[in-house]
C-alpha positions in Angstrom: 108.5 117.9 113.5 111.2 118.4 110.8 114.1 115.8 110.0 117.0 115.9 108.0 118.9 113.4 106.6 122.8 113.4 106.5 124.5 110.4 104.2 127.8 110.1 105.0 130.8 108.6 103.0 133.3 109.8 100.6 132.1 107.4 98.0 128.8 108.8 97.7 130.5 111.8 96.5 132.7 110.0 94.0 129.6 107.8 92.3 130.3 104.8 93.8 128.1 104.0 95.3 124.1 105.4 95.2 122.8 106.5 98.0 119.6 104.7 97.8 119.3 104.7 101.3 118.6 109.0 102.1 115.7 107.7 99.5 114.3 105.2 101.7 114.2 106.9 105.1 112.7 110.0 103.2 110.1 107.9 102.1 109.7 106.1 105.1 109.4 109.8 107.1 106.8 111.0 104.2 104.6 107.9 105.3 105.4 108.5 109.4 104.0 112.3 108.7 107.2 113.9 109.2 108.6 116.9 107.2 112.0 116.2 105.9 113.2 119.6 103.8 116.5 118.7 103.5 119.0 115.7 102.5 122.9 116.3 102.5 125.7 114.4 101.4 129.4 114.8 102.8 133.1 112.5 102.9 134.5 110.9 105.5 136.1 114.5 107.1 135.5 115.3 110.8 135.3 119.1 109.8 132.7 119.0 107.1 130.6 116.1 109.1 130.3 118.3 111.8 129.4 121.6 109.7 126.9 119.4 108.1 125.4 118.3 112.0 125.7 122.1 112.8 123.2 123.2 110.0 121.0 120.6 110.3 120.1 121.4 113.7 120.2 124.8 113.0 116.6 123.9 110.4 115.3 121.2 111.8 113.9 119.5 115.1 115.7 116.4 114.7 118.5 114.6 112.5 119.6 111.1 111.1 123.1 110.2 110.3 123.6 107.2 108.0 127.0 105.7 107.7 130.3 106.0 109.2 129.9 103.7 112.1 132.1 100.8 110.8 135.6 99.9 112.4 137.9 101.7 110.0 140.0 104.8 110.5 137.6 106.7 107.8 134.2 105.9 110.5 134.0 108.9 112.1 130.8 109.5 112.4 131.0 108.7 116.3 133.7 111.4 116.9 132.1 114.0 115.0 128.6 113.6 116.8 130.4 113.7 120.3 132.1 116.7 119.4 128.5 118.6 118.2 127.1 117.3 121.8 130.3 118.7 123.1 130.8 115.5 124.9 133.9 112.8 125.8 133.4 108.8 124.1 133.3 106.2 126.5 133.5 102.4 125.4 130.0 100.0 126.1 131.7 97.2 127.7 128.2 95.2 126.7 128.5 96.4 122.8 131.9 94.9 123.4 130.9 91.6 124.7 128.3 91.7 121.8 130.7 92.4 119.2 133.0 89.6 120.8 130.0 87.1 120.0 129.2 87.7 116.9 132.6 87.2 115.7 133.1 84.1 118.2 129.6 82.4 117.0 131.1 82.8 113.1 134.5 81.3 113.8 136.6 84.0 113.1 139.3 86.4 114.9 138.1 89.8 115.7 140.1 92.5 114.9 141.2 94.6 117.9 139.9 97.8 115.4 136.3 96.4 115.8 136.5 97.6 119.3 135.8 101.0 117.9 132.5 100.2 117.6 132.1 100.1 121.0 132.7 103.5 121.3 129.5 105.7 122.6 129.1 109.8 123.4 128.3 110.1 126.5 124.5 110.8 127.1 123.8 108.8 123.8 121.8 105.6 124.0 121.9 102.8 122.0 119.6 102.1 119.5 118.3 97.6 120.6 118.2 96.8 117.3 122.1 95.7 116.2 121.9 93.1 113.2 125.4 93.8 112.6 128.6 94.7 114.4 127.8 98.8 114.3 124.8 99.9 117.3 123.0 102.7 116.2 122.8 105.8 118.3 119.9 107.9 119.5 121.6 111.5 120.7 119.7 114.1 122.8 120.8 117.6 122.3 118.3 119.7 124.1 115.0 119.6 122.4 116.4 118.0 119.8 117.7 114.8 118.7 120.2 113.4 116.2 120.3 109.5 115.6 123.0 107.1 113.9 122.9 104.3 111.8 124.8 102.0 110.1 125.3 102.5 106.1 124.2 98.7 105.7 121.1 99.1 103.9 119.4 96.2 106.2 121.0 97.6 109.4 120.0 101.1 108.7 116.1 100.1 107.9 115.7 97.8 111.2 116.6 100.8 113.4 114.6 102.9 111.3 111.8 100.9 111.7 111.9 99.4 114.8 113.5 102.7 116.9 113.7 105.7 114.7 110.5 106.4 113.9 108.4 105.2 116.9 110.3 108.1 118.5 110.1 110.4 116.1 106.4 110.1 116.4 106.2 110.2 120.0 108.1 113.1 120.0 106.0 114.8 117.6 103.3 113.9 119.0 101.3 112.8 116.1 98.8 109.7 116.4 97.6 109.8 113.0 98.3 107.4 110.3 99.7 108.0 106.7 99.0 105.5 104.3 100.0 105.7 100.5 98.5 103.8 97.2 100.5 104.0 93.9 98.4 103.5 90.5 100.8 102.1 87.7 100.4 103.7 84.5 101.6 102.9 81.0 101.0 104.6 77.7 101.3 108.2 78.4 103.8 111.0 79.0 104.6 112.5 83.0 102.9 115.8 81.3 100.4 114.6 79.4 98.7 113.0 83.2 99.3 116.2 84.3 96.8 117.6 82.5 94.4 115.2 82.2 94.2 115.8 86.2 95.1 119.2 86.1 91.5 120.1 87.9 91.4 117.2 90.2 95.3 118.0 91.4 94.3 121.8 91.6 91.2 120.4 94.0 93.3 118.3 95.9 95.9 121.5 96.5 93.0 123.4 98.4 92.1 120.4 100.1 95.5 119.5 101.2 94.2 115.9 102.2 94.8 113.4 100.3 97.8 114.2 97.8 99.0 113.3 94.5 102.3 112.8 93.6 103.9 112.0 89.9 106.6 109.5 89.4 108.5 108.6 86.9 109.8 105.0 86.5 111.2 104.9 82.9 110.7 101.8 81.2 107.9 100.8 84.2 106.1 103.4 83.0 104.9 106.7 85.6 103.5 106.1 88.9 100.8 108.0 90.5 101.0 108.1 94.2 98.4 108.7 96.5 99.2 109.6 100.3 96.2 110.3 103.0 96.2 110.9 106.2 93.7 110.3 108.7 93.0 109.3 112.9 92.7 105.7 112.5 94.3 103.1 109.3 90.2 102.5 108.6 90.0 106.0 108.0 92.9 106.2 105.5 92.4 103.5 104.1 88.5 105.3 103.0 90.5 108.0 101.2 92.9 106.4 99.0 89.9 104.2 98.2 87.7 106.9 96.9 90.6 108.9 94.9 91.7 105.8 93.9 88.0 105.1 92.5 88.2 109.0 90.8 91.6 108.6 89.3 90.7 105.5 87.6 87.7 106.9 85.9 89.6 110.3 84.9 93.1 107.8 83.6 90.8 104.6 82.1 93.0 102.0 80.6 96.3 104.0 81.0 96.1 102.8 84.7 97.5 98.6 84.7 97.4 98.2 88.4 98.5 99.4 92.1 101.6 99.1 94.1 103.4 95.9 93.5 101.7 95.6 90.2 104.2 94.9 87.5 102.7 94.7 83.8 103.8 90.9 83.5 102.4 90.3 87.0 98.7 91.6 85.8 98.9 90.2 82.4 99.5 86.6 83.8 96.7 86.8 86.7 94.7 88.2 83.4 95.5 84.9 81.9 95.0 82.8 84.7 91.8 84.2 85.3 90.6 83.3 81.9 92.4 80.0 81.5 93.9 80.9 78.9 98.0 79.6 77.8 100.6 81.9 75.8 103.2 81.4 73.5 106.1 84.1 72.2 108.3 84.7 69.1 110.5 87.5 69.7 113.0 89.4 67.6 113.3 92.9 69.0 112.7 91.6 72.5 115.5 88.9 72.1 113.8 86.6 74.9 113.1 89.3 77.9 109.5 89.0 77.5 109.7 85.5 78.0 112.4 86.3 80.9 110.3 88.8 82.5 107.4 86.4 82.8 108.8 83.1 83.1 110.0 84.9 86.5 106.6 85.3 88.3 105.2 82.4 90.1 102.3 81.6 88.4 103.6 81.5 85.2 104.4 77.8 84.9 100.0 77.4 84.3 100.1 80.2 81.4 103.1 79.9 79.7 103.9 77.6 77.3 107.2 78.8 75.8 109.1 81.1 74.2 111.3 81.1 71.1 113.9 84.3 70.4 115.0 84.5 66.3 118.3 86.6 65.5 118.1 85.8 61.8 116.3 86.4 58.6 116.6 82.7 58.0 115.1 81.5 61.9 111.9 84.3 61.2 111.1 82.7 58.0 111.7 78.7 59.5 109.3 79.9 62.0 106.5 81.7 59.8 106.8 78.4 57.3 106.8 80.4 54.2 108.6 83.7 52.9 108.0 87.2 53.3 109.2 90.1 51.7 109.6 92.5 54.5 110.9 90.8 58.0 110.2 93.9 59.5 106.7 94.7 59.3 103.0 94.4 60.4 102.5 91.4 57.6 105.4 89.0 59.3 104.4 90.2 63.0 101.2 89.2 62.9 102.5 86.0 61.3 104.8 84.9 64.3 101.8 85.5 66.9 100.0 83.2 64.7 102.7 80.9 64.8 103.2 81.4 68.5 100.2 80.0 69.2 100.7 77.3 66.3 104.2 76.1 67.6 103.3 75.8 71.2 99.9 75.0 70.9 98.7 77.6 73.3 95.4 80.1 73.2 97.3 83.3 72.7 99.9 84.4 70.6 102.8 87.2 71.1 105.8 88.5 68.6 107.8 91.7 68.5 109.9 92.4 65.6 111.7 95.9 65.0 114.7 97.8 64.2 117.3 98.3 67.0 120.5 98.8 65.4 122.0 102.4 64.0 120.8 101.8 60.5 117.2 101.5 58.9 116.0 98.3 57.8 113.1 97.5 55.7 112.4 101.1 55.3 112.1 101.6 59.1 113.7 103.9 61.3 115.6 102.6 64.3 113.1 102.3 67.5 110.3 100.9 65.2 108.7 98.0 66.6 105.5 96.2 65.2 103.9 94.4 68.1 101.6 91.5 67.2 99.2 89.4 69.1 97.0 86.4 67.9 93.9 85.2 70.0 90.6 83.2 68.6 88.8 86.3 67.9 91.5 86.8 65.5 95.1 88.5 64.9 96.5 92.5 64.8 99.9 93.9 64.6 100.7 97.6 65.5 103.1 100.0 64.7 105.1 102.0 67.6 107.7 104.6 68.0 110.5 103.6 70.7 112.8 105.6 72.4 116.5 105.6 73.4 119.3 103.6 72.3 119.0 99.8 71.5 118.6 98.4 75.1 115.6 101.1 76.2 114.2 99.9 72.9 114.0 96.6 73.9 113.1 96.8 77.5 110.3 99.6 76.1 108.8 96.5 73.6 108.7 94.5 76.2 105.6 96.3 78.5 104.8 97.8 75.6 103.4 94.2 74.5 102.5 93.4 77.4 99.8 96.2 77.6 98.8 95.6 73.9 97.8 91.9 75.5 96.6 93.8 78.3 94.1 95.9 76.2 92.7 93.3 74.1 92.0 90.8 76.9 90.3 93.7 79.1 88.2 94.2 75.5 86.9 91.0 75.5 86.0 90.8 78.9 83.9 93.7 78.5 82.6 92.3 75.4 81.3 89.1 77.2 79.0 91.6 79.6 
């Protein structure tokens, strides 16, 4: 079974607008099992919509519009799939009567152009899911079937979830299960896993079952994802756990977690788990280390605060004493250790760097020292950032983070 996926909407051809949602569904028919070659974008033109239908059906068993159902002249998504079936529209007096409720149960006047809405090919059904005022549309054509949906990114994915692809798989006929696991890595370049897994993804090509996919989520770091499929979810499940198991030993520390995993949300259960508190003095960072962990939920336990310093003169109030160079390994160390001093907590971060156009200190911009202070004692490292002055930032940030990462993970091995 092969689906394609046509995004309709002029602004999606202008850049205004991403279409995130041709990235969803494509995901979401990876994980289903179905093969989906092909993604188009076109405007809101009744000609070129239809070419678009044409071809698609043309390559592929079945087809899913998304946009163009709203109420205004430039939804014609409706007229252009009635004129591929080759059919008349005929109004749904009971999407009517729905419409009429919604607007009546908000207190507001519904505009007689909502009405359009209401407007069905003949020989299409509607899709039961309708969280908004567009249905969705599930259109036979033969052997082959094209569906509508809204452009609303939470319309679209109800139908999707609930109609779409329960009938996509019952057409195909498929009773198997895909299931996908994504490692989170941080630390090395999108080439430089590919060939530290070069044999194992050369394996994995003759065995066809599971698969490994790269991807690459900038300042997240690159992704990993594993995708089996199998009868049963037990029997899924079995594979990603043993490549799962292989990968980790072939990637070591470069993997931080799995899935949902963000590098703040490991280093604070990392924390947690040892009952241990942290403290921050940033620079480079200017507070989004601080930000990005004072956001998870069990951060109010671990940390203890965070202070950001913009000038020579709030470095030096915090370090309690002078120093030559402000940025360096010297004063970077010397704000973890005061991190943990000010807030009296067990751990200490600080990040201090060069952001701007110009060298300072004898640095290049994008050189950050990251520092950490536990009991065991105190280190600060030198890195190399990329990009302009906000990747830099955002970079230092997980960049830290996995610095903490590492040394905690060292001392729990060390305790064994």
């Amino acid at each position: 079974m092969r689906c394609e996926i046509i995004a309709i909407g002029t602004e999606l051809l202008l850049g205004q607008h991403v279409d995130t949602n041709s990235t969803w569904i494509g995901e979401q028919l990876a994980l289903a099992g179905i093969d989906s070659h092909f993604q188009t974008r076109v405007g809101d033109n009744l000609g070129r919509i239809v070419d678009a239908l044409d071809l698609a059906l043309q390559r592929s068993e079945a087809v899913i519009t998304c946009g163009g159902l709203g109420p205004t002249q430039d939804d014609i998504t409706r007229e252009a799939i009635a004129t591929v079936m080759g059919v008349p529209m005929a109004r749904d007096r009971a999407v009517v009567r729905r419409i009429e409720e919604r607007f009546r149960a908000r207190n507001r006047p519904m505009p007689s152009n909502n009405l359009r809405q209401a407007d069905v090919p003949r020989g299409a059904a509607l899709i039961p899911e309708m969280p908004g005022t567009a249905p969705g549309l599930i259109c036979p054509l033969g052997d082959k079937v094209l569906y509508a949906v809204p452009g609303v990114p939470s319309e679209m994915r109800d139908m999707v979830l609930g109609s779409i692809l329960p009938d996509l798989r019952r057409r195909s006929g498929d009773v198997g299960i895909i299931l996908s696991r994504t490692l989170r890595t941080w630390g090395e370049s999108e080439s430089g896993l590919a060939e530290m897994l070069a044999d194992r993804i050369t394996y994995l090509d003759r065995q066809a079952n599971p698969t490994l996919a790269f991807l690459a989520s900038g300042i997240e770091g690159l992704k990993v994802r594993i995708t089996a499929k199998a009868a049963d979810e037990a029997a899924a499940l079995r594979l990603l756990d043993e490549e799962d198991a292989k990968l980790r030993i072939l990637l070591g520390d470069l993997v931080f977690g799995a899935d949902a995993d963000t590098m703040e949300s490991v280093v604070l259960e990392a924390l947690a788990g040892a009952g241990l508190t942290l403290g921050l003095v940033e620079t480079v960072s200017g507070g989004l280390v601080t930000t990005r962990l004072s956001g998870m939920a069990n951060a109010h336990d671990v940390l203890r605060g965070g202070v950001v310093c913009n000038s020579d003169a709030a470095v030096r109030k915090v370090l309690g004493g002078d120093y030559d160079l402000l940025v360096s390994e010297a004063t970077t160390k010397g704000l973890a250790e005061a991190a943990r001093r000010e807030f009296d907590a067990d751990v200490g971060l600080a990040t201090t760097g060069v952001v701007g156009a110009q060298s300072l200190d004898g640095h290049r911009p994008g050189t950050v020292f990251l520092g950490a202070s536990l009991s065991e004692g105190s280190e600060a490292i030198k890195v190399r950032l990329p990009g302009d002055r906000e990747r830099i930032r955002q970079f230092s940030v997980i960049s830290l983070l996995n610095l903490l990462r590492l040394r905690l993970k060292r001392g729990r091995e060390e305790l064994v």
